[in-house]
Structure formats: C-alpha cells, structure tokens
N, C-alpha and C positions, 0 to 999 in steps of 0.2 A: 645360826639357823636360817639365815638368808631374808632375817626382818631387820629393818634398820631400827625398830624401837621396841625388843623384845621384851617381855617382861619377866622381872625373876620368879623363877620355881618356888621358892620359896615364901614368896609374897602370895602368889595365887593359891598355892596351898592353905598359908593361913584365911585369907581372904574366905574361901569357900570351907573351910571346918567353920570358921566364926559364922556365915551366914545361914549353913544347909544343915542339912538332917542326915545321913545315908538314906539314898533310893530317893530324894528328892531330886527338880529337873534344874540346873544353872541354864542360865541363858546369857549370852551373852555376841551382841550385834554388831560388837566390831571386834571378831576371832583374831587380826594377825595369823601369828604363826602357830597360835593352837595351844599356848600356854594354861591358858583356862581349862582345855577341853582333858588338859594332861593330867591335871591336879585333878578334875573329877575323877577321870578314872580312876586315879590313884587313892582317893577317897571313897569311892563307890555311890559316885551321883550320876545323875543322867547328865547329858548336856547337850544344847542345842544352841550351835553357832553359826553368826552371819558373817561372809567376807564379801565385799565388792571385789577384791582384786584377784583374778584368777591364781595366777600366783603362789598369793598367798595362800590363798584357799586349800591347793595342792599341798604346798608344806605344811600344812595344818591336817589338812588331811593325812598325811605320809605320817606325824608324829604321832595323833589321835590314833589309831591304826596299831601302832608299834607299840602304844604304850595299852592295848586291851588286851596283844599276845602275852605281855610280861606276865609270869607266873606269880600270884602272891605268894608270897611264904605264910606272911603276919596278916589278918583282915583288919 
C-alpha cells in the first residue's frame, strides 16, 4: 500500500471493536497508510486522523475513500 510499516487489517479491526461502540469517534495521530481509518469504516465508527507525511496522508486518504463507497451487505 506504499507504507513501509503497514499495519494488519485484521489487527485494527480487532483493536477498534475491543475499544469502540458503533457511532463512536477513533482517533488516531499517526494515520500511515489509513489502516485504522479502514477498519472504522468497516465497523461503523467515526474517525479522525493525523499524518505529517503528505504522502502518506494521500494513500490514506485514497483507501479511507474507497472503503465508505463499499456497499455493506451485513452491518
């Protein structure tokens, strides 16, 4: 995904069901490549992330993005 230390899907997902609520806000200050931002969606939290690197920011942005078009099937 063009991060050199991405983090697993699977992690972040657990991660934010073990912390949040649905409709609850994640935050989270150092985005990378948007991993966090992807498992909210996918969970149905809010989220608000920081990137210094432009970069990154952008592919974080491009995945956050693509993963609010995804149609749920299941909520």
């Amino acid at each position: 995904n063009g991060h050199p230390c991405p983090k697993p899907m699977e992690w972040m997902i657990w991660s934010v069901e073990i912390a949040s609520l649905v409709g609850w806000s994640i935050l989270d200050p150092f985005m990378g490549s948007g991993t966090t931002g992807v498992a909210c969606m996918n969970l149905g939290r809010k989220f608000i992330g920081i990137e210094i690197e432009p970069n990154y920011f952008e592919i974080a942005c491009e995945r956050i993005e693509n993963a609010q078009r995804q149609v749920r099937l299941f909520p």
